[in-house]
Backbone of each chain as nested JSON, in Angstrom:
{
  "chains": [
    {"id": "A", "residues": [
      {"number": 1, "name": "UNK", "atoms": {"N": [-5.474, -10.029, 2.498], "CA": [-5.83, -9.607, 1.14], "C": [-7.296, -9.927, 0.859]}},
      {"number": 2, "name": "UNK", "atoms": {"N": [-7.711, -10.893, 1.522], "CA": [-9.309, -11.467, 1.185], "C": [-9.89, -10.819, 2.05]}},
      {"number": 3, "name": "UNK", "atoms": {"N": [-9.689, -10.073, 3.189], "CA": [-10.465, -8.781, 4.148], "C": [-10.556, -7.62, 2.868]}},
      {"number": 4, "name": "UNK", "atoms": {"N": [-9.314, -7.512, 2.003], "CA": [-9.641, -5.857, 1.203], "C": [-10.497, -6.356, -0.058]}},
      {"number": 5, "name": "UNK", "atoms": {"N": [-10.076, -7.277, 0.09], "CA": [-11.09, -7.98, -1.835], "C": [-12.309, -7.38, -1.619]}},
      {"number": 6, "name": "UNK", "atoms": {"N": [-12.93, -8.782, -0.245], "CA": [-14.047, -8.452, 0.064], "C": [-15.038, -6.794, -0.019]}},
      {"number": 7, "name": "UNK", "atoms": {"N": [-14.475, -5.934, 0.158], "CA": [-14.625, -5.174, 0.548], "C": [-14.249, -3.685, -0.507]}},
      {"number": 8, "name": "UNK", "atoms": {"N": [-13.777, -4.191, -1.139], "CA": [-13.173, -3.205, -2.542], "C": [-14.133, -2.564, -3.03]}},
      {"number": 9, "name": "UNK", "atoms": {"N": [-15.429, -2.868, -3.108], "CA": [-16.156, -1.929, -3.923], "C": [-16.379, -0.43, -2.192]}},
      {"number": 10, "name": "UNK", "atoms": {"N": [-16.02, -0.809, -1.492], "CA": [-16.783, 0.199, -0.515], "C": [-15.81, 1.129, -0.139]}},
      {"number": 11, "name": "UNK", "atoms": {"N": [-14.164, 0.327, -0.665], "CA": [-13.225, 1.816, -0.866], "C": [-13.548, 2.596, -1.983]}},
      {"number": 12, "name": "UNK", "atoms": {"N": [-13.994, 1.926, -2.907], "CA": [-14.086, 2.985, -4.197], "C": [-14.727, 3.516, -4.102]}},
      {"number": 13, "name": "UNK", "atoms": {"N": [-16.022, 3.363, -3.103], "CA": [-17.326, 4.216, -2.792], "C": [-16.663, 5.449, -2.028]}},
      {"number": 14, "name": "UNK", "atoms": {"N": [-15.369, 5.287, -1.177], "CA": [-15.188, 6.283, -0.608], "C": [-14.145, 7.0, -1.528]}},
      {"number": 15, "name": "UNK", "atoms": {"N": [-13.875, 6.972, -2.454], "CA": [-12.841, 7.998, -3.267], "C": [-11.908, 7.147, -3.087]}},
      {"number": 16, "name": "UNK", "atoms": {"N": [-11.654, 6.133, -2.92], "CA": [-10.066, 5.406, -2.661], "C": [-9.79, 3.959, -3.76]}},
      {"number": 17, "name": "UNK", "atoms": {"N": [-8.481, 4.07, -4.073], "CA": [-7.717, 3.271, -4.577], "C": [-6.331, 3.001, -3.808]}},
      {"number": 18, "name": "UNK", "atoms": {"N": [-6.92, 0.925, -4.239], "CA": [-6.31, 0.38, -3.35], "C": [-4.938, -0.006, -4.152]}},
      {"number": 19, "name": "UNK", "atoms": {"N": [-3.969, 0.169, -3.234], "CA": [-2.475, -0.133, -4.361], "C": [-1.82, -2.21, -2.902]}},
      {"number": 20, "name": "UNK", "atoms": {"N": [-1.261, -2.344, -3.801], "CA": [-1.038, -3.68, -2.577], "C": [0.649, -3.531, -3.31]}},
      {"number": 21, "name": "UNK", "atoms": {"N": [1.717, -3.398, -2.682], "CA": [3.071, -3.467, -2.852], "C": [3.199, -4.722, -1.87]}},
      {"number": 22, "name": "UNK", "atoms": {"N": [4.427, -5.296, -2.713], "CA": [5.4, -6.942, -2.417], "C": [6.243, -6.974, -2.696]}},
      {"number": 23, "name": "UNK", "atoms": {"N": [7.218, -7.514, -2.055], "CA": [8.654, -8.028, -2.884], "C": [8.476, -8.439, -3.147]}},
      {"number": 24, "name": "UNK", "atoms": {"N": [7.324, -9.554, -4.024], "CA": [7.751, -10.696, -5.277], "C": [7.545, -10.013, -6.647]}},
      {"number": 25, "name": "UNK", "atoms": {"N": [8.424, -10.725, -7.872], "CA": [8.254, -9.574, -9.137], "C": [6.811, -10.028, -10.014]}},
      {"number": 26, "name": "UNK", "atoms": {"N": [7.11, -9.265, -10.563], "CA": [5.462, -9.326, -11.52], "C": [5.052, -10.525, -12.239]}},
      {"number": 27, "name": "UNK", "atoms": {"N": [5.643, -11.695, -12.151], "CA": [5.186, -12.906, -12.498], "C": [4.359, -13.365, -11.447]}},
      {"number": 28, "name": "UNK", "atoms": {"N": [4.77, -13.609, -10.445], "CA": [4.28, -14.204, -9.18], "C": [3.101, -13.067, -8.477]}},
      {"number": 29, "name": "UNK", "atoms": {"N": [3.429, -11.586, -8.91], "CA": [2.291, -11.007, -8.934], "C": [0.735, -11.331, -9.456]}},
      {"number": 30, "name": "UNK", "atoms": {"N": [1.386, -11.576, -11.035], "CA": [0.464, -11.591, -12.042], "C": [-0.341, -13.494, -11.773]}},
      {"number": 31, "name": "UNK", "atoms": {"N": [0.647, -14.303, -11.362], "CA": [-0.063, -15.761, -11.293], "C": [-1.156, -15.048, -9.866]}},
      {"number": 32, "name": "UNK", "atoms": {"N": [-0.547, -14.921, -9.226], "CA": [-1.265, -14.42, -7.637], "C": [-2.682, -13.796, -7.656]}},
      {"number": 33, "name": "UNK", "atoms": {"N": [-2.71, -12.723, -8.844], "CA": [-3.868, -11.707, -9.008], "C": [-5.214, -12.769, -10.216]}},
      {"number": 34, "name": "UNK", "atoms": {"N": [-4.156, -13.286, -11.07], "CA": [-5.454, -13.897, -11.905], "C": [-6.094, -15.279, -10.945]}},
      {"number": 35, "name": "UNK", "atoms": {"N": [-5.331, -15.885, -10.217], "CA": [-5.595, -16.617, -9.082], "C": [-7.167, -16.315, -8.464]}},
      {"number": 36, "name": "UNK", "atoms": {"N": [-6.523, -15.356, -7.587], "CA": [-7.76, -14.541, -7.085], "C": [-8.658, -13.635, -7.765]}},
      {"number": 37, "name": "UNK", "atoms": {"N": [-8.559, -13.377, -8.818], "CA": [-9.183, -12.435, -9.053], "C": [-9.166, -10.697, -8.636]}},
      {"number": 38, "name": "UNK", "atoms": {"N": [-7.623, -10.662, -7.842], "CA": [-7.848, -9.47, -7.599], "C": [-7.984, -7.7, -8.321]}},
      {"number": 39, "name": "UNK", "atoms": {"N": [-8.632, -6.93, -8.006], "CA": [-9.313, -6.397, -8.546], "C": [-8.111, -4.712, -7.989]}},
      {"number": 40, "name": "UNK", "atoms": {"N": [-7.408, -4.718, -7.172], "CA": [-6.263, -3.929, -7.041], "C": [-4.803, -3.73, -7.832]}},
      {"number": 41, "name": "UNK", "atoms": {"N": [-4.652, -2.255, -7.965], "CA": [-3.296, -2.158, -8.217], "C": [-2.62, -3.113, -7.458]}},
      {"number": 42, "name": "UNK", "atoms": {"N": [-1.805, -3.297, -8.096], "CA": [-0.742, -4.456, -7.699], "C": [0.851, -3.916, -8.14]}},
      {"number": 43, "name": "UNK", "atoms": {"N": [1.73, -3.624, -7.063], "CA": [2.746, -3.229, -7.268], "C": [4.053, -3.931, -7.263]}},
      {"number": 44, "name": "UNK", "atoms": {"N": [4.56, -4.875, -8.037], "CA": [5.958, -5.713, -7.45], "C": [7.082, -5.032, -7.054]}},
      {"number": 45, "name": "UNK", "atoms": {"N": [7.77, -5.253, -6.088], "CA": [8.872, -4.167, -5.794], "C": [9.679, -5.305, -5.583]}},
      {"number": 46, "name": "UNK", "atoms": {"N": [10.659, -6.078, -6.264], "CA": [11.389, -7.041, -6.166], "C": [12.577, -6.115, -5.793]}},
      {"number": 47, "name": "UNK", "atoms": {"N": [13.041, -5.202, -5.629], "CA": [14.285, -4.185, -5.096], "C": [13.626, -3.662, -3.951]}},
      {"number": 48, "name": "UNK", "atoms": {"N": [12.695, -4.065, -3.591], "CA": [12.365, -3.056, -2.262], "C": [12.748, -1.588, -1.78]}},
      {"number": 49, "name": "UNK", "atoms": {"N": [12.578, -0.903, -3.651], "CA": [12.212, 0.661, -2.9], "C": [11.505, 1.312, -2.435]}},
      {"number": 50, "name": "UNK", "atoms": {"N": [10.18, 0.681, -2.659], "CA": [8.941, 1.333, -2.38], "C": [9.536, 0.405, -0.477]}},
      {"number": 51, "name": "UNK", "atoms": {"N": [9.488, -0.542, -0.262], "CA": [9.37, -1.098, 0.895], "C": [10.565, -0.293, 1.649]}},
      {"number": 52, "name": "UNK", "atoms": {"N": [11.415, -0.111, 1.196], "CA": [12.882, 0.583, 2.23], "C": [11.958, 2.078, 2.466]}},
      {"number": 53, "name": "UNK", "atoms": {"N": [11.611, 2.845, 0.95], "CA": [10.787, 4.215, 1.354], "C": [10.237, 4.18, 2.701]}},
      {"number": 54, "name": "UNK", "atoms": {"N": [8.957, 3.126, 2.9], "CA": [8.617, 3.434, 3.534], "C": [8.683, 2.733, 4.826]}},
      {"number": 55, "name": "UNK", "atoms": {"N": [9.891, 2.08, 5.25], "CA": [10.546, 2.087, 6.307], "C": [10.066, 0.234, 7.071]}},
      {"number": 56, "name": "UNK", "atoms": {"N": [10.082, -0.333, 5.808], "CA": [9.525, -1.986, 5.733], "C": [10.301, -2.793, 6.065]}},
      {"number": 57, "name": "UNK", "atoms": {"N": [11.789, -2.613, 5.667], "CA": [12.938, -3.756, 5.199], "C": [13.311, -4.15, 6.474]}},
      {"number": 58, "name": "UNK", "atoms": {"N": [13.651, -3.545, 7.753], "CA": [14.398, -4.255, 8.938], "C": [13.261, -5.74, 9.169]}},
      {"number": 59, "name": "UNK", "atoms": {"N": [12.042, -5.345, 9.536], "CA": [11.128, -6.372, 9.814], "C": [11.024, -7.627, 8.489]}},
      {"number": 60, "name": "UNK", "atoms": {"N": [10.945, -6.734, 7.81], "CA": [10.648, -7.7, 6.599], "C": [11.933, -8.836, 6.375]}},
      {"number": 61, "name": "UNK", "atoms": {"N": [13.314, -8.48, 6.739], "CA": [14.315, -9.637, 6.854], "C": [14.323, -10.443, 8.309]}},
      {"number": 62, "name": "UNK", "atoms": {"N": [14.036, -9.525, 9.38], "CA": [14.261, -10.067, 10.585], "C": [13.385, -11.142, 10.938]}},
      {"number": 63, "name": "UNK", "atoms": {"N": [12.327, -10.392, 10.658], "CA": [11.148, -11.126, 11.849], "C": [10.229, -12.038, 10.806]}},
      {"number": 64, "name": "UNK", "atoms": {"N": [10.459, -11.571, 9.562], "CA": [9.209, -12.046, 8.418], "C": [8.472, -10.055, 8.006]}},
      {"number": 65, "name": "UNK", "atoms": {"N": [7.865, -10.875, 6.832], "CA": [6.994, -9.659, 6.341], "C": [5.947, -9.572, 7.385]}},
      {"number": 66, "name": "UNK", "atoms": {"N": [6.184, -7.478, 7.702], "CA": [5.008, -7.472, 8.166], "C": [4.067, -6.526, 7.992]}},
      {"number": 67, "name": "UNK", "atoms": {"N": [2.694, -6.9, 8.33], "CA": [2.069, -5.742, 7.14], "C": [1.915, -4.427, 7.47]}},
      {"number": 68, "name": "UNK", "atoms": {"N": [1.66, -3.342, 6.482], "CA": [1.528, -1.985, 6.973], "C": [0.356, -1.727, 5.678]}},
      {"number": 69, "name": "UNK", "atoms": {"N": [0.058, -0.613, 6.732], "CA": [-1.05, 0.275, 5.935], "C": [-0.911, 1.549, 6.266]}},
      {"number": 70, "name": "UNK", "atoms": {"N": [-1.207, 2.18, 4.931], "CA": [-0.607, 3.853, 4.979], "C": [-2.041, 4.439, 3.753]}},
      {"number": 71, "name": "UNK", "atoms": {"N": [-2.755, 5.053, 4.715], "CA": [-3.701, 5.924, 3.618], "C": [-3.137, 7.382, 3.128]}},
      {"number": 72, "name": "UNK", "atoms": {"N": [-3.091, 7.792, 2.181], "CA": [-2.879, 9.137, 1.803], "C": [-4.057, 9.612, 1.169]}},
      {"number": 73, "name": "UNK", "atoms": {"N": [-4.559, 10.975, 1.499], "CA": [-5.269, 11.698, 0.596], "C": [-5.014, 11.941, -0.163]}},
      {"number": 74, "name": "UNK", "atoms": {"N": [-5.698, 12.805, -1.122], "CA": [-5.806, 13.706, -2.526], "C": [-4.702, 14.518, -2.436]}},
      {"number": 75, "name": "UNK", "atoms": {"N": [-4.673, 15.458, -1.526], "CA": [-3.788, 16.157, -1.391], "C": [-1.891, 15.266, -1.197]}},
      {"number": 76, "name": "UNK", "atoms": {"N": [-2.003, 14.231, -0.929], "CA": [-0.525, 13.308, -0.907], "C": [0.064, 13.827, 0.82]}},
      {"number": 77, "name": "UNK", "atoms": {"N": [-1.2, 13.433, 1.763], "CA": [-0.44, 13.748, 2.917], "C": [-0.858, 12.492, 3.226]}},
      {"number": 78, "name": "UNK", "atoms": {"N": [0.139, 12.006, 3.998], "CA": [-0.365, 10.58, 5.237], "C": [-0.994, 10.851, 6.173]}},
      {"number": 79, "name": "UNK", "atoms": {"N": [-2.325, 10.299, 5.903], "CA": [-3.514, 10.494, 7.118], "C": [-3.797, 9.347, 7.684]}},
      {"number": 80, "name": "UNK", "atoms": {"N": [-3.008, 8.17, 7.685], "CA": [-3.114, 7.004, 8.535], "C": [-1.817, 6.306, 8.419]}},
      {"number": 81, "name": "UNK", "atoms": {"N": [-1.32, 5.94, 9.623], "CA": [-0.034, 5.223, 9.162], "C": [0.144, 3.872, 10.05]}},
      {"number": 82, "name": "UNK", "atoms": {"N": [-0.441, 2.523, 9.433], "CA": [-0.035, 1.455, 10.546], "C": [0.879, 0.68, 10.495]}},
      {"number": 83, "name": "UNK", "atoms": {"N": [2.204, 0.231, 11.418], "CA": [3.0, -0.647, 10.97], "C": [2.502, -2.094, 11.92]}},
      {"number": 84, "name": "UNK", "atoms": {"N": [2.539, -3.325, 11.125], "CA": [2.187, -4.235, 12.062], "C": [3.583, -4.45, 12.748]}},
      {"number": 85, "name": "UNK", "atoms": {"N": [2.745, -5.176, 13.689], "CA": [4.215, -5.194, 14.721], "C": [3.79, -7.166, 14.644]}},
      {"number": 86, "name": "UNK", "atoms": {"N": [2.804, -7.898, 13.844], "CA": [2.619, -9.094, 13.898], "C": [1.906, -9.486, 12.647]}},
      {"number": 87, "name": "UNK", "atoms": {"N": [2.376, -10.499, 12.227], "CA": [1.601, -11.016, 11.003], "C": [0.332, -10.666, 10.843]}},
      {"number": 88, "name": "UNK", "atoms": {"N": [-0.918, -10.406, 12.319], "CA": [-2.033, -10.569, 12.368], "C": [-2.548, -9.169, 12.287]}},
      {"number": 89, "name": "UNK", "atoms": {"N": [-1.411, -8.433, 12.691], "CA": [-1.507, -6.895, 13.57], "C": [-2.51, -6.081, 12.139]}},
      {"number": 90, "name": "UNK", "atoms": {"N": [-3.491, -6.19, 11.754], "CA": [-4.033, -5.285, 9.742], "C": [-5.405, -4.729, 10.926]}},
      {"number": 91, "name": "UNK", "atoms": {"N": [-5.25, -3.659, 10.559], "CA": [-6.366, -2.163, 10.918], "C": [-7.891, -3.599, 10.401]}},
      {"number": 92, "name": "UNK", "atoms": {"N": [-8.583, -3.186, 10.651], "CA": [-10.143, -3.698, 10.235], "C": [-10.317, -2.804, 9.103]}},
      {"number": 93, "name": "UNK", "atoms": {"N": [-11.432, -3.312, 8.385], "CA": [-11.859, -2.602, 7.152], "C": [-12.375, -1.022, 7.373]}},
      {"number": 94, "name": "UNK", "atoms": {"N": [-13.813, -1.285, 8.572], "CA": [-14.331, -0.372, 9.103], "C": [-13.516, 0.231, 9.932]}},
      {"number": 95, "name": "UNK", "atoms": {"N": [-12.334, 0.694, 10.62], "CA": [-11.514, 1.579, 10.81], "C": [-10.499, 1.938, 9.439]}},
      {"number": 96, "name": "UNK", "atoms": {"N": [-10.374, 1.254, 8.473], "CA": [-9.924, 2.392, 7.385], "C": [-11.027, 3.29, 6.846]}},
      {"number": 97, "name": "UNK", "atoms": {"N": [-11.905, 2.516, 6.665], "CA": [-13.022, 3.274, 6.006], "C": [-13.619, 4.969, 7.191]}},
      {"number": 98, "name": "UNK", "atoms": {"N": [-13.724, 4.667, 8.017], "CA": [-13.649, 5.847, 8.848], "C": [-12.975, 7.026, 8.595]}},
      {"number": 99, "name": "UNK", "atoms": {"N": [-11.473, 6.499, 8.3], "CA": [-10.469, 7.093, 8.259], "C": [-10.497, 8.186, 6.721]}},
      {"number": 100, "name": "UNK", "atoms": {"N": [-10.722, 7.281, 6.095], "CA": [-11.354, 7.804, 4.566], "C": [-12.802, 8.651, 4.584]}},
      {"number": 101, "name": "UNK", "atoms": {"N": [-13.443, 8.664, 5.526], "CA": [-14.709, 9.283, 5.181], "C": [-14.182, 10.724, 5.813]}},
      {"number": 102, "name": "UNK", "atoms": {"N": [-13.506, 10.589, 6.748], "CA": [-13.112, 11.826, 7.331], "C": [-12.22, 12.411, 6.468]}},
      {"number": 103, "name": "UNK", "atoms": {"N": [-11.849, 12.252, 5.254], "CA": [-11.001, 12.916, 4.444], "C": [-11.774, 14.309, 3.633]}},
      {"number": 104, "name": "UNK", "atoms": {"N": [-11.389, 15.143, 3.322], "CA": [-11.713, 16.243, 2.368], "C": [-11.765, 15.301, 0.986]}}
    ]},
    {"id": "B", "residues": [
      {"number": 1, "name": "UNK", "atoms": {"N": [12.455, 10.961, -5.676], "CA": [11.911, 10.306, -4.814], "C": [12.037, 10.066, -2.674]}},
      {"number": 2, "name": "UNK", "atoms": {"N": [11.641, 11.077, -2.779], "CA": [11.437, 11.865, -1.472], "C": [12.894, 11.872, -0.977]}},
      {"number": 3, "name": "UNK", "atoms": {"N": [13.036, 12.489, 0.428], "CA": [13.931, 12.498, 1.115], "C": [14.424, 11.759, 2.03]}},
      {"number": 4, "name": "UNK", "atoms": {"N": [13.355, 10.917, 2.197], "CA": [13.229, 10.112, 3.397], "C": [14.575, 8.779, 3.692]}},
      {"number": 5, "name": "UNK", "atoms": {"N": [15.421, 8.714, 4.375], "CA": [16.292, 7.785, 4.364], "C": [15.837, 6.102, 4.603]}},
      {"number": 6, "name": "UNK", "atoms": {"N": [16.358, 5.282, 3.896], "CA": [15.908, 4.133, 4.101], "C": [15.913, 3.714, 5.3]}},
      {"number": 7, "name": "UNK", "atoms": {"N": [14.457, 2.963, 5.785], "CA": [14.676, 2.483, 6.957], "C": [13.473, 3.435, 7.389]}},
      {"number": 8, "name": "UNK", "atoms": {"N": [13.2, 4.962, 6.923], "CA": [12.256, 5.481, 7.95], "C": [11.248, 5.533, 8.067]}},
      {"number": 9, "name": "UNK", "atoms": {"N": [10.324, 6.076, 8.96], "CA": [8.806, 5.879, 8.836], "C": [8.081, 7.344, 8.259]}},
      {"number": 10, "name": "UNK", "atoms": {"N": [6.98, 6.788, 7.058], "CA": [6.109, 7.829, 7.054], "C": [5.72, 8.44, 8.387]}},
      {"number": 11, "name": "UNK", "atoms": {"N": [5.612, 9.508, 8.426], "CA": [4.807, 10.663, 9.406], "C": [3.811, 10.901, 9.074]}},
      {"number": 12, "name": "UNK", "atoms": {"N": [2.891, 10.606, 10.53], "CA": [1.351, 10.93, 10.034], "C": [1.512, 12.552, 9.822]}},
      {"number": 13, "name": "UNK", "atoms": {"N": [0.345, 12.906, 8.619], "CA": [-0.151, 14.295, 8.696], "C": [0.903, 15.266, 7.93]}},
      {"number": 14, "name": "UNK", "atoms": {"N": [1.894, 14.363, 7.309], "CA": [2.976, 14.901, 6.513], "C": [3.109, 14.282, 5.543]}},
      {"number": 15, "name": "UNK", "atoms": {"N": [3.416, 14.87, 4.411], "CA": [3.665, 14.327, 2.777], "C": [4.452, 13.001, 2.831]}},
      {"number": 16, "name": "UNK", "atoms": {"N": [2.862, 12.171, 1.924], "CA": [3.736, 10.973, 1.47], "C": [4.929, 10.528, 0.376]}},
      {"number": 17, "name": "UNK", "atoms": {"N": [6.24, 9.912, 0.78], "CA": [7.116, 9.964, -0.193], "C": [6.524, 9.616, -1.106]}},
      {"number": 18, "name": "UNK", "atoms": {"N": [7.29, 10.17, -2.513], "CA": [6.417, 9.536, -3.944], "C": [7.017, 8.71, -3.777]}},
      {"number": 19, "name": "UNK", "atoms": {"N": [6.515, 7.859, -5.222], "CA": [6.742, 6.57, -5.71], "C": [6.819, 6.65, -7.074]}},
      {"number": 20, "name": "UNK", "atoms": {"N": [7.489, 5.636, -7.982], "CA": [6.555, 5.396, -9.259], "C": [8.029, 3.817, -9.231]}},
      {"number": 21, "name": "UNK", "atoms": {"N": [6.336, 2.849, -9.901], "CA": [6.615, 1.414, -9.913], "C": [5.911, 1.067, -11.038]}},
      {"number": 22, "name": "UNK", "atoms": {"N": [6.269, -0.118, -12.197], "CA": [5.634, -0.546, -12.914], "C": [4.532, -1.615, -12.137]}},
      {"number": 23, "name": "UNK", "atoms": {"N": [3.611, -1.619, -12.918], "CA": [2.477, -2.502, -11.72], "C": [2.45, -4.199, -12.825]}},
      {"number": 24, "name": "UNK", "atoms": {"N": [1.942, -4.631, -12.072], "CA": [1.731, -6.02, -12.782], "C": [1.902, -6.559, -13.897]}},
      {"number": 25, "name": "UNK", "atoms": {"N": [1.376, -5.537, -14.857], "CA": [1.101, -5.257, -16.251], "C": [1.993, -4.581, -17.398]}},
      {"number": 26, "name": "UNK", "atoms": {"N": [3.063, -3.838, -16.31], "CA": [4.584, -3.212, -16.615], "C": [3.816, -1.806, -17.103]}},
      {"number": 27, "name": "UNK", "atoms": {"N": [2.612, -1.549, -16.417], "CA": [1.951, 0.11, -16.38], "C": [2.834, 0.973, -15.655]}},
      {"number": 28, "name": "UNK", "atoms": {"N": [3.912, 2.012, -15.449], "CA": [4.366, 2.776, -14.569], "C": [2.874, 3.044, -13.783]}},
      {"number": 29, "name": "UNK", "atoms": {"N": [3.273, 3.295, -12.576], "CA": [2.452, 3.736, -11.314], "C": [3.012, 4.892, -11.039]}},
      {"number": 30, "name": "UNK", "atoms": {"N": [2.773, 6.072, -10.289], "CA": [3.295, 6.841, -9.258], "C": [2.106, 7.302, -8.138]}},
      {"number": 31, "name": "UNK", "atoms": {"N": [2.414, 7.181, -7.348], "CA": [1.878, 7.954, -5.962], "C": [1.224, 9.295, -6.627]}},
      {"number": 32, "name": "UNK", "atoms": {"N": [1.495, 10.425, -6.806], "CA": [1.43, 11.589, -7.058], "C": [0.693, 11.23, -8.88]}},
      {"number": 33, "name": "UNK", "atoms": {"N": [-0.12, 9.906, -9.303], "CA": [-0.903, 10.436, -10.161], "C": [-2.167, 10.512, -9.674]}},
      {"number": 34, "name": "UNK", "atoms": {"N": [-2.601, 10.132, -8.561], "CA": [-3.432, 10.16, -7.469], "C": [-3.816, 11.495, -6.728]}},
      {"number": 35, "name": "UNK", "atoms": {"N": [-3.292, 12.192, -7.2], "CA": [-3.091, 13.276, -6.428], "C": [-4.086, 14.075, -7.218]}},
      {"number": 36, "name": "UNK", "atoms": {"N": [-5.041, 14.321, -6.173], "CA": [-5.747, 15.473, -6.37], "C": [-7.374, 14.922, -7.059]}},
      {"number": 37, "name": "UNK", "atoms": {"N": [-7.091, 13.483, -7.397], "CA": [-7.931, 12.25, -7.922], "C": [-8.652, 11.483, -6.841]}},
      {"number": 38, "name": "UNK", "atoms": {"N": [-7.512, 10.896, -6.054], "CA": [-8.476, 9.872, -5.163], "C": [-7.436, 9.318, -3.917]}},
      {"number": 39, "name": "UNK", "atoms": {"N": [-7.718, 9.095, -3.083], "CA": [-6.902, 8.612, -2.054], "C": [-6.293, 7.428, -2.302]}},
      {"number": 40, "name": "UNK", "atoms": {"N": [-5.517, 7.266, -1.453], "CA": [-4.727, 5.908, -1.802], "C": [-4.578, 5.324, -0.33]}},
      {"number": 41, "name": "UNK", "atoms": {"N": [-5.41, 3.79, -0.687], "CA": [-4.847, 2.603, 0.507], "C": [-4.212, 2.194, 0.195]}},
      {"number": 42, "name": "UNK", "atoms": {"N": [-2.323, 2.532, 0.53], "CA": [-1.321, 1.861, 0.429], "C": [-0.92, 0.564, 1.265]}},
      {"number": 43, "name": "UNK", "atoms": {"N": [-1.214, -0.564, 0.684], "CA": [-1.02, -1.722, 1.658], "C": [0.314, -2.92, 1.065]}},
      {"number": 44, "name": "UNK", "atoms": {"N": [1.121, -2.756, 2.096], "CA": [2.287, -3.495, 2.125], "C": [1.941, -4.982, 2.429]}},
      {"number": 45, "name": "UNK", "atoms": {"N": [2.102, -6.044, 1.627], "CA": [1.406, -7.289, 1.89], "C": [2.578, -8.249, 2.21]}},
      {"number": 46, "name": "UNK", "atoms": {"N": [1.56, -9.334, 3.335], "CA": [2.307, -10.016, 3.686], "C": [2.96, -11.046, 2.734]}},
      {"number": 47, "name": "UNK", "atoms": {"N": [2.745, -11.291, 1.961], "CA": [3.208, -12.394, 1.238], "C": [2.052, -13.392, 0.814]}},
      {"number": 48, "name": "UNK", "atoms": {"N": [2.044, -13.727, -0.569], "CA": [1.176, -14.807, -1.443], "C": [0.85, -16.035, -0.742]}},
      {"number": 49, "name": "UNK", "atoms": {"N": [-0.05, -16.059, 0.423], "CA": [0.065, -17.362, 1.246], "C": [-1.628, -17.465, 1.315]}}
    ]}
  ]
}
C-alpha cells in the first residue's frame, strides 16, 4: 500500500483511479486510511463479493490474503490482470504505469 | 452483477465484472461509474499490516 501511496499522484497523471478492496469493514477501513493518510478509494467488502467476483476467496482462506491487481480501462475491459501467487508477488509501480499509458 | 461464478478469474481483454460497494465513507461505489471517465487500478489488499 506504501508502493501505491507513494506514487498516487503519477496514476492520476495517467487517467487512473486507484480503488484498494479488503475484507475488513469500514471501521477498520476508516482507522487504517486516517492512519496513513491514504489518499485512495477504499472499498470494505466484509462479505467478500467484490473478492469472490473476482476470483480471491480460495487463497484468501487457504493460504492467507493474496494480493491482486486488475487494471480496467474507460471502456470497462480488463487490460491487466495479476493474481499473486505470494504475499510479495505486487506488479512494480512502473509496470502498471506502462500498462496505463498504453491505454486509449 | 456480472456473470461470472464465484471463484473465477477476470479475463484479460474482456469486460470487467461490475461492482457497486459503499466505500469508507458509506459513498456507494460502482465499477461502471468510471466508465468512460478514467481507468481503474483495482487492487485487492493484503491486509492492514
Amino acid at each position: 500500500m506504501a508502493q501505491l501511496r507513494q506514487d498516487y499522484d503519477r496514476f492520476v497523471e495517467r487517467g487512473a483511479v486507484v480503488i484498494v478492496v479488503g475484507p475488513e469493514d469500514a471501521q477498520a477501513f476508516r482507522r487504517y486510511w486516517q492512519a496513513k493518510g491514504l489518499p485512495f478509494i477504499g472499498l470494505p467488502d466484509p462479505t467478500h463479493s467484490v473478492l469472490k467476483l473476482y476470483g480471491q476467496e480460495v487463497k484468501l482462506f487457504k493460504l492467507g490474503r493474496m494480493p491482486a491487481q486488475v487494471i480496467i480501462d474507460r471502456q470497462g475491459m480488463a487490460r491487466f490482470v495479476h493474481y499473486g501467487h505470494a504475499m510479495d508477488d505486487i506488479p512494480s509501480n512502473a509496470e502498471l504505469f506502462s500498462i496505463l499509458e498504453g491505454l486509449s | 452483477m456480472g456473470t461470472q461464478r464465484a471463484g473465477s478469474k477476470v479475463q484479460l481483454n474482456q469486460p470487467a465484472p461490475d461492482f457497486a460497494l459503499p466505500d469508507l465513507n458509506g459513498q456507494m461505489v460502482r465499477l461502471s461509474d468510471f466508465r468512460g471517465r478514467q481507468h481503474v487500478v483495482l487492487v485487492f489488499n493484503r491486509g492492514f499490516t
